[in-house]
C-alpha positions as CSV (number, residue, x, y, z in Angstrom):
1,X,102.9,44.6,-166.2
2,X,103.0,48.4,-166.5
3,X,104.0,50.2,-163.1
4,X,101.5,52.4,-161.7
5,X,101.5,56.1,-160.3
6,X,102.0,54.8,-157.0
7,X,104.7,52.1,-158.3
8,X,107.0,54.7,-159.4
9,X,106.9,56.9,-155.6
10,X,103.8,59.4,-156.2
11,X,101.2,58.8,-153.4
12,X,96.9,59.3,-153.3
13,X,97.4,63.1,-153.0
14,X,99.4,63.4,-155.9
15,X,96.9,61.1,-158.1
16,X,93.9,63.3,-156.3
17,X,95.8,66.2,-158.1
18,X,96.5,64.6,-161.2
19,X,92.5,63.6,-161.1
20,X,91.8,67.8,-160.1
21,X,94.1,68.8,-163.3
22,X,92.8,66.2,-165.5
23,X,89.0,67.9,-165.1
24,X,89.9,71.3,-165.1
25,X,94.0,72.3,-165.5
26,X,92.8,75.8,-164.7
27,X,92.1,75.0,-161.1
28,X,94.2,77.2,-158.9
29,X,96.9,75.8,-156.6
30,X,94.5,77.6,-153.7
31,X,91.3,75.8,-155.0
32,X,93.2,72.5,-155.5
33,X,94.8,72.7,-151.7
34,X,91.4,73.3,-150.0
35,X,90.2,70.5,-152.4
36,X,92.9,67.9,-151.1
37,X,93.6,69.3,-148.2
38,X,97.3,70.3,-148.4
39,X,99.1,73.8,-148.0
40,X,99.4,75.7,-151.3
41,X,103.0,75.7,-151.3
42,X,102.8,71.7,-151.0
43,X,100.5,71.5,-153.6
44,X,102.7,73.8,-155.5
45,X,105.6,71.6,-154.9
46,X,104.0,68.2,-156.0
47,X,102.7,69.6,-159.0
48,X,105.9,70.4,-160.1
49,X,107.5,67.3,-159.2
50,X,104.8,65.6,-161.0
51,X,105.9,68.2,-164.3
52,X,109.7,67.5,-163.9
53,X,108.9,63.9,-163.7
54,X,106.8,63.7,-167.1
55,X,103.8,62.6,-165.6
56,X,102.3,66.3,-166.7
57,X,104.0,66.5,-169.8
58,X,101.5,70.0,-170.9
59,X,98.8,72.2,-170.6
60,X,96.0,72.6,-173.1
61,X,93.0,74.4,-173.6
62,X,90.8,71.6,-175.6
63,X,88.5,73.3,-178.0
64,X,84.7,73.0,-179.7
65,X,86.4,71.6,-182.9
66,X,82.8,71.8,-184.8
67,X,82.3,75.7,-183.1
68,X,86.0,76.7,-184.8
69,X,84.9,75.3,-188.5
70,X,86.0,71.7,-188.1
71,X,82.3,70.2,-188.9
72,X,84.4,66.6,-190.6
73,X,85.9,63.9,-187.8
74,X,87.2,61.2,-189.7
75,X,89.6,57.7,-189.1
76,X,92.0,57.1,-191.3
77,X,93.6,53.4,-191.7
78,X,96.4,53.5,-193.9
79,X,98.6,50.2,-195.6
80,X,102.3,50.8,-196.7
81,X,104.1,48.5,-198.5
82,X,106.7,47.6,-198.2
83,X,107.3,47.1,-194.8
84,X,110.0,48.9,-194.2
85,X,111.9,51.7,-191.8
86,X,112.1,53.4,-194.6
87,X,108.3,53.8,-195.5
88,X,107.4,54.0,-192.4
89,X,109.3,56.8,-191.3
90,X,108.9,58.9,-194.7
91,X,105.4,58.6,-193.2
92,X,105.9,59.9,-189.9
93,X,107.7,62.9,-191.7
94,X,105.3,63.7,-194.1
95,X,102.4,63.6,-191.7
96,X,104.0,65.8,-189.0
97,X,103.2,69.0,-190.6
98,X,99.9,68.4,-191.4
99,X,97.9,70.4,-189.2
100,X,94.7,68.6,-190.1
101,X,96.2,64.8,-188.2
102,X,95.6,65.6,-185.0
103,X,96.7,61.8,-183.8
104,X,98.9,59.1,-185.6
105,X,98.9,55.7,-184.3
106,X,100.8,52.7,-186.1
107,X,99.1,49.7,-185.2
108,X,99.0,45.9,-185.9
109,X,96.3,44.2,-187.4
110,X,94.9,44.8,-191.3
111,X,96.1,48.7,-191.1
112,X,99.4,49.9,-190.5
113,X,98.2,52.9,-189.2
114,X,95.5,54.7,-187.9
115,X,95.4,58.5,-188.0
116,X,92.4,61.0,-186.8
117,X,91.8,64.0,-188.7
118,X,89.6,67.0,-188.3
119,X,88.8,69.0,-191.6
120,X,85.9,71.8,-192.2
121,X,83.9,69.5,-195.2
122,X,84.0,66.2,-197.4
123,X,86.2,68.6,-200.2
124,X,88.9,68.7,-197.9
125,X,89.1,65.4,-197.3
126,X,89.5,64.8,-200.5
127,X,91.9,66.8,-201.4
128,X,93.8,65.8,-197.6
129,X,93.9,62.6,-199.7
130,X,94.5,63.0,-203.2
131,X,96.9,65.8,-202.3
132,X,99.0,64.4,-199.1
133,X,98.3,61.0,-198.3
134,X,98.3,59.5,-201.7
135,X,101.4,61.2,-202.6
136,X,103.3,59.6,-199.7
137,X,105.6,56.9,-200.8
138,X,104.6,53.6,-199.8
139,X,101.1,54.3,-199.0
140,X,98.8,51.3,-200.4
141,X,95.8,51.6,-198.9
142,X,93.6,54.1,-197.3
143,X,90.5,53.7,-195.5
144,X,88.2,56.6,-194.0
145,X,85.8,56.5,-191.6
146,X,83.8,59.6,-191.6
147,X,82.5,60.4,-187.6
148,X,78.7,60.9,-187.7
149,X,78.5,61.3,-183.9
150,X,80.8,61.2,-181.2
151,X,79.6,59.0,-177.9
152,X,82.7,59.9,-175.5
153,X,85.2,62.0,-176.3
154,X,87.8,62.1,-173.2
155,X,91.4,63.2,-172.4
156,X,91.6,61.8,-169.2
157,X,93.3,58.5,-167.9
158,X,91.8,56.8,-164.6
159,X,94.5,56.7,-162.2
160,X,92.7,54.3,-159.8
């Protein structure tokens, strides 16, 4: 079983700021203190306990992907063969410097991997296809799944 916040020596105030940050990490150390009712400086402190210890690994402003041109959500499940390190992490390489995968997963199941991708129209999917993904060595199969809505989109993780 997976150890929890409070397994690993972080207490309720620190998940109430982890909770604070998740909805908004703009919310000033001042705002945040009167919010859990600690000092500044001890909120201060505990946030960056909580950054040296990897629990906050970043901060990110999280944008309107359809308001910056990205009107095309789409799944991606893709088949290598064969299985091998090899294929797998030629992959991995050739996918990291494509701006338009914004998440990569490998997975178990009928796919090997699943990847999201945001690109501005159906043209640019198909060439993201024809022009990356098919030229990637071991890549058998690929299935899209073009988004037509989106129900919940989220980035945070319940903590209780």
């Amino acid at each position: 079983m997976a150890n929890s916040l409070l397994d690993n020596g972080f207490d309720q105030l620190d998940q109430a700021i982890l909770e604070e940050l998740q909805a908004n990490s703009r919310t000033s150390v001042a705002d945040l203190a009167r919010k859990i009712h600690l000092s500044p400086p001890a909120v201060h402190q505990r946030i960056k306990r909580l950054e040296r210890a990897g629990i906050i690994r970043q901060y990110v402003a999280l944008l309107d992907r359809e308001a910056v041109g990205y009107d095309l959500l789409c799944f991606i499940r893709v088949s290598i063969q064969p299985h091998n390190k090899a294929h797998l992490e030629g992959f991995h390489k050739a996918i990291e410097g494509l701006p338009a995968v914004l998440e990569c997963y490998r997975t178990a199941g009928t796919h090997d991997l699943l990847l999201k991708v945001a690109l501005r129209n159906h043209k640019e999917l198909d060439r993201f296809i024809s022009d990356h993904l098919m030229t990637i060595p071991g890549v058998e199969r690929i299935d899209t799944s073009p988004v037509l809505s989106e129900l919940k989109a989220t980035t945070a993780l319940r903590l209780r």
